[in-house]
N, CA and C atoms as an extended XYZ file, in Angstrom:
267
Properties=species:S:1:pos:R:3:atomname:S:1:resname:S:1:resid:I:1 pbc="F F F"
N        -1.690       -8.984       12.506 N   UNK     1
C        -1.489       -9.338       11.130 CA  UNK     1
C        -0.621       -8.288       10.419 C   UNK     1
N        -1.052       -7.056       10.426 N   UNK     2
C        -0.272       -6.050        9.611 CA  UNK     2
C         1.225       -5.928       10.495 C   UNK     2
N         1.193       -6.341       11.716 N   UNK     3
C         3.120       -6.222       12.252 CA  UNK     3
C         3.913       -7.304       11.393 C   UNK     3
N         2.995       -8.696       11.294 N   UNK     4
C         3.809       -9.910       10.393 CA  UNK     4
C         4.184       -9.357        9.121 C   UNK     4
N         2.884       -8.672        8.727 N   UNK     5
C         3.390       -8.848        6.828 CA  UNK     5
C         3.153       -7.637        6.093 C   UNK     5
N         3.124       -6.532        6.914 N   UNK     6
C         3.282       -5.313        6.353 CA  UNK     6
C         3.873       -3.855        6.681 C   UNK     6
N         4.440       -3.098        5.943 N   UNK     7
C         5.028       -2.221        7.122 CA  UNK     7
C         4.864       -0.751        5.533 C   UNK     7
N         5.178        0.179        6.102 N   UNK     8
C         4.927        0.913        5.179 CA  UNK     8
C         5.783        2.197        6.554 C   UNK     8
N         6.701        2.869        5.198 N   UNK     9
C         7.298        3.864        6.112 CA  UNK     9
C         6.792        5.127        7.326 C   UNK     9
N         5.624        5.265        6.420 N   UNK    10
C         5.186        6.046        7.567 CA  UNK    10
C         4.433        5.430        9.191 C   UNK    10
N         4.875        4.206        9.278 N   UNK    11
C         3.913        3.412       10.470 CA  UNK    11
C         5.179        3.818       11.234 C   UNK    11
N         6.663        4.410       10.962 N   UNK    12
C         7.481        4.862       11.428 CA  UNK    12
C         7.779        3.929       13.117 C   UNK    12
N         7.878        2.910       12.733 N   UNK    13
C         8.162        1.248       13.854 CA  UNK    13
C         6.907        1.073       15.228 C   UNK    13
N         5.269        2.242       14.497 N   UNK    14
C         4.634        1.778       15.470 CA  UNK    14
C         3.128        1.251       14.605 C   UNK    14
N         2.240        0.063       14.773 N   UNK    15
C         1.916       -0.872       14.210 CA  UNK    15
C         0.128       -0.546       15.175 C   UNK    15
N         0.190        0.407       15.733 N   UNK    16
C        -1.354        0.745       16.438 CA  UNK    16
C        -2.082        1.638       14.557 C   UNK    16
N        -3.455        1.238       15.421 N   UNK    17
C        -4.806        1.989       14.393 CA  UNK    17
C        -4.170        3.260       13.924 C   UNK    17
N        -4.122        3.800       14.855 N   UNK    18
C        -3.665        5.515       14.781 CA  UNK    18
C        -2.471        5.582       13.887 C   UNK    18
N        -1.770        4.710       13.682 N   UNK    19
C        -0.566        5.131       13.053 CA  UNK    19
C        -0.851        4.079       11.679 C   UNK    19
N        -1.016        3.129       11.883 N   UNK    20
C        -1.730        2.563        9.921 CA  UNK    20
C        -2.545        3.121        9.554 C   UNK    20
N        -3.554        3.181       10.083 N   UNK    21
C        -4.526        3.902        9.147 CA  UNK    21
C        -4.426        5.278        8.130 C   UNK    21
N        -3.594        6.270        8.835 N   UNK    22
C        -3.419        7.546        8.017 CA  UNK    22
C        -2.639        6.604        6.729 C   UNK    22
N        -1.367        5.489        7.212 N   UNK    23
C        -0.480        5.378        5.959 CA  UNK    23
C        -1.653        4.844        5.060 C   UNK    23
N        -2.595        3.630        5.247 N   UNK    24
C        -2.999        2.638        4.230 CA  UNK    24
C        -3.895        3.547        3.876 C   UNK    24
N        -5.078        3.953        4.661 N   UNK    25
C        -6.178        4.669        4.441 CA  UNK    25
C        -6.250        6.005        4.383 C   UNK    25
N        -5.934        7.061        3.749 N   UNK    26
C        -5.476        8.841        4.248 CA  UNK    26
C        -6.777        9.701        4.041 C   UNK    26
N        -7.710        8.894        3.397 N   UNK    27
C        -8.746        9.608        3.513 CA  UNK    27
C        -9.743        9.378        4.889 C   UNK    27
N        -9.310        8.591        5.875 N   UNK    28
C        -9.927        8.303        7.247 CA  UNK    28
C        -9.476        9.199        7.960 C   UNK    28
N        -9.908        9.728        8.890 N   UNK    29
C        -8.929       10.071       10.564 CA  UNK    29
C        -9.961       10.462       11.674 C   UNK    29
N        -9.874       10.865       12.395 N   UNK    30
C       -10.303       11.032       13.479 CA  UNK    30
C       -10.646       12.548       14.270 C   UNK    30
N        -9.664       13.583       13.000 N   UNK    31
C        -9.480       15.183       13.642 CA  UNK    31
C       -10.975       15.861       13.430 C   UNK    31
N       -12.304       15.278       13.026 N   UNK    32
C       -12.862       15.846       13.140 CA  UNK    32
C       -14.180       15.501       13.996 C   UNK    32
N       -13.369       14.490       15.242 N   UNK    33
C       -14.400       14.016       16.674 CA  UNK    33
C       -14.335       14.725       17.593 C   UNK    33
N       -15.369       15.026       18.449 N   UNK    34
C       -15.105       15.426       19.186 CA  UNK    34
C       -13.434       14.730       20.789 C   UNK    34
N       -14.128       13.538       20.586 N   UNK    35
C       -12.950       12.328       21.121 CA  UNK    35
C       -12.550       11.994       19.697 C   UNK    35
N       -10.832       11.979       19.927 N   UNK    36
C       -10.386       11.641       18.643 CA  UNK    36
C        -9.275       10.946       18.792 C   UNK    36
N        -9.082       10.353       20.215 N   UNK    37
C        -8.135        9.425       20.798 CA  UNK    37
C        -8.503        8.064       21.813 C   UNK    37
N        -7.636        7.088       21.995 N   UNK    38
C        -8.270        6.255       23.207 CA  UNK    38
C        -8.161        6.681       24.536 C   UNK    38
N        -6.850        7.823       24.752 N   UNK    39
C        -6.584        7.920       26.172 CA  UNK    39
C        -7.766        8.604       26.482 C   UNK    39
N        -8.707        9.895       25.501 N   UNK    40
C        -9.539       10.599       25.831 CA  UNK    40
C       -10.396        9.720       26.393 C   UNK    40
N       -10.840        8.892       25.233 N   UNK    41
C       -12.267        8.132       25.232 CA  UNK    41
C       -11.879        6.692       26.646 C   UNK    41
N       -11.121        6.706       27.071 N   UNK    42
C       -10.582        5.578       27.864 CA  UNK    42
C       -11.451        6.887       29.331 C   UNK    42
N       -10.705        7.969       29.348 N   UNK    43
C       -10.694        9.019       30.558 CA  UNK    43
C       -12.579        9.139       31.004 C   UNK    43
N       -13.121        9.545       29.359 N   UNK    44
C       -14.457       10.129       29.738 CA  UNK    44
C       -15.595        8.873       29.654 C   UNK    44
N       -15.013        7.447       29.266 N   UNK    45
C       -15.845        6.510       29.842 CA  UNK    45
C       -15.814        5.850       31.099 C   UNK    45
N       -14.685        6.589       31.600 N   UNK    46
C       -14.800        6.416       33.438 CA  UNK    46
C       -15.667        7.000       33.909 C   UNK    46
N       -15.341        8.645       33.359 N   UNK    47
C       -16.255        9.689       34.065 CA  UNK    47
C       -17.868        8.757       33.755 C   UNK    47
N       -18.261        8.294       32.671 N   UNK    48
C       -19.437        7.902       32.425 CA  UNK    48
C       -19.889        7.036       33.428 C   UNK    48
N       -18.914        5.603       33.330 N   UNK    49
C       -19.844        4.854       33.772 CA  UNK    49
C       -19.693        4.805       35.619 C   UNK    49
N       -18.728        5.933       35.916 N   UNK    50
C       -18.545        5.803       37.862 CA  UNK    50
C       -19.099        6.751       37.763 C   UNK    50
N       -20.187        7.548       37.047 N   UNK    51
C       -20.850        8.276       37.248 CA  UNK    51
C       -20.194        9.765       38.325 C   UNK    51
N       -19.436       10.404       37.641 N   UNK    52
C       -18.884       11.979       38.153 CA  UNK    52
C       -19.612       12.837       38.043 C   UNK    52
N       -19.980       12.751       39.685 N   UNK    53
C       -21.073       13.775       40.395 CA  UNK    53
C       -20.882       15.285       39.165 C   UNK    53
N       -19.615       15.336       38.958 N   UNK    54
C       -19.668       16.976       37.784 CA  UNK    54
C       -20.111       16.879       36.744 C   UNK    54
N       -20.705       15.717       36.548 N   UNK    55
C       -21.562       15.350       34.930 CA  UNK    55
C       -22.720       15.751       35.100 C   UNK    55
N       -23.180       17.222       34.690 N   UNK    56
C       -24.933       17.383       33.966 CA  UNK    56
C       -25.285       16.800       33.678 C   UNK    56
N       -26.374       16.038       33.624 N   UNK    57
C       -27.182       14.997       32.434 CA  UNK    57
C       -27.316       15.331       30.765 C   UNK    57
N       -27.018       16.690       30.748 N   UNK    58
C       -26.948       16.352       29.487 CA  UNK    58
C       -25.705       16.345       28.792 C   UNK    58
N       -24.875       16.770       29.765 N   UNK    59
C       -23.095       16.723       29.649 CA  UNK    59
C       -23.125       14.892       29.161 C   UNK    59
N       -23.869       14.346       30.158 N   UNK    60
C       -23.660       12.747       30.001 CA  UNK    60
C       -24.035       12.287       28.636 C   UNK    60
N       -25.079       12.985       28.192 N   UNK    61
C       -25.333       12.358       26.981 CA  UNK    61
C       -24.987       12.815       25.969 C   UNK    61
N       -24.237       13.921       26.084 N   UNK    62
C       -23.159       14.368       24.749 CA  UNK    62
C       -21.896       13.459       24.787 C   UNK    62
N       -21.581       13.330       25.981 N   UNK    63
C       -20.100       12.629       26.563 CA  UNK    63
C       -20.545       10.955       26.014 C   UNK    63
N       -21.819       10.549       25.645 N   UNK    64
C       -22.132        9.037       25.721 CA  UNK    64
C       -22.114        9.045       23.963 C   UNK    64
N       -22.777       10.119       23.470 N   UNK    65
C       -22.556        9.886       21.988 CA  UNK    65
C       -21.347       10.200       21.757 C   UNK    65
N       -20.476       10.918       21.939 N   UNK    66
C       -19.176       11.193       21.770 CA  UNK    66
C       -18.286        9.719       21.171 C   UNK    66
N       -19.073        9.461       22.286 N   UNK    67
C       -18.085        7.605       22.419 CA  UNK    67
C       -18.350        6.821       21.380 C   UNK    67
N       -19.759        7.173       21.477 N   UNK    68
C       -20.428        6.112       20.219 CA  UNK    68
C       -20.051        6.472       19.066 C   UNK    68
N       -19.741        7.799       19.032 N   UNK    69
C       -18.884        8.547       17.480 CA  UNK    69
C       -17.734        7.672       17.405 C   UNK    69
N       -16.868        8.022       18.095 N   UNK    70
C       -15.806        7.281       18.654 CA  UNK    70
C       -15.672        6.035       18.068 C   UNK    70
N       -16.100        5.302       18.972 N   UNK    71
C       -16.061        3.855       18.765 CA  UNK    71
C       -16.879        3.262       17.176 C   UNK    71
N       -17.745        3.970       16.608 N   UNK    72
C       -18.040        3.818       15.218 CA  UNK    72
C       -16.785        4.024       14.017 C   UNK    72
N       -16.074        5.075       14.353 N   UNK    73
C       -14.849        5.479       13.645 CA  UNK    73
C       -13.991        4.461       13.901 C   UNK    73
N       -13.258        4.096       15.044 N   UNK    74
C       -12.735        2.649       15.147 CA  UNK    74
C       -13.015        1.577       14.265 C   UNK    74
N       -14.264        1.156       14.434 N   UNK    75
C       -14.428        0.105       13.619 CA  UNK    75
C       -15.073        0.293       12.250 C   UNK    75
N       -15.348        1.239       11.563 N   UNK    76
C       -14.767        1.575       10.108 CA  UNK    76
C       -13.538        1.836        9.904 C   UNK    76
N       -12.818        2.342       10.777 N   UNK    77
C       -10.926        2.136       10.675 CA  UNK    77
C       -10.350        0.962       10.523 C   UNK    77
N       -11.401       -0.026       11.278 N   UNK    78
C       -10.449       -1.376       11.365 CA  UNK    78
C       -11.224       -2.094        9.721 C   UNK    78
N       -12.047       -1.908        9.340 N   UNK    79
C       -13.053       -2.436        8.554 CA  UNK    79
C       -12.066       -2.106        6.674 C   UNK    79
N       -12.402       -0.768        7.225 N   UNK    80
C       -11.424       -0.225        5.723 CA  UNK    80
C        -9.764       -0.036        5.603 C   UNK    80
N        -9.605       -0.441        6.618 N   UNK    81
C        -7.683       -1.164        7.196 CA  UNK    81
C        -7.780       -2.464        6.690 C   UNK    81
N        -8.502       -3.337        6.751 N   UNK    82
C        -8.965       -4.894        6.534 CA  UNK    82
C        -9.004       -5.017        4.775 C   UNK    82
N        -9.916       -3.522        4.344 N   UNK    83
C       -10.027       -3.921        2.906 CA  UNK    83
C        -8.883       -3.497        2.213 C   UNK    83
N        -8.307       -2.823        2.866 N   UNK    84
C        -6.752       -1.765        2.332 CA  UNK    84
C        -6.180       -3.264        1.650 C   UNK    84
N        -5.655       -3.612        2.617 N   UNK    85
C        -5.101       -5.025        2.957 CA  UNK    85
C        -5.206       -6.208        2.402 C   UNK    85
N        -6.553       -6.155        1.987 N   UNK    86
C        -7.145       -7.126        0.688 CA  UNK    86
C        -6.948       -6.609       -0.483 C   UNK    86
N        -6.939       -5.540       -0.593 N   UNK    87
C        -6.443       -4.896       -2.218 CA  UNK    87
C        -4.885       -5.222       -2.332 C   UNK    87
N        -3.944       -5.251       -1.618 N   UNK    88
C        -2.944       -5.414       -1.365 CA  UNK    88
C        -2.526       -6.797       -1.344 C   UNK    88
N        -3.210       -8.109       -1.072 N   UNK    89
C        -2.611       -9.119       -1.038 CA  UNK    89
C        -3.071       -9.614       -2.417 C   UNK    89
């Protein structure tokens, strides 16, 4: 939706979360997760779920909330990207 009908200079011709959100939303971001990217959170939910013999158990369950941090921030990103967007139309 936001590639059809919105663009704002700083999305600087790329149309991912990471790059609207700072323009629409600037009081959101991510710099203060421990995972604060997908490639991270893509990497250490391998390690999770193929289970890497170098995971402590409690390494695992810092590494499992991590995600859940993670993935909560996502979707208040997409949530308050959605309302940006409604103030706007």
């Amino acid at each position: 939706m936001v590639r059809d009908h919105v663009y704002h200079p700083d999305f600087e011709g790329s149309f991912s979360l990471k790059t609207v959100l700072p323009a629409l939303v600037p009081d959101l971001g991510y710099n203060d997760l421990a995972i604060a990217d997908g490639d991270t959170a893509s990497r250490e939910l391998t390690r999770l779920v193929l289970g890497d013999a170098a995971f402590l158990p409690a390494d695992r369950a810092l590494t499992r909330e991590q995600l859940l941090r993670y993935c909560e921030r996502d979707t208040l990103a997409m949530v308050r990207v959605l309302s940006r967007l409604r103030e706007l139309a």
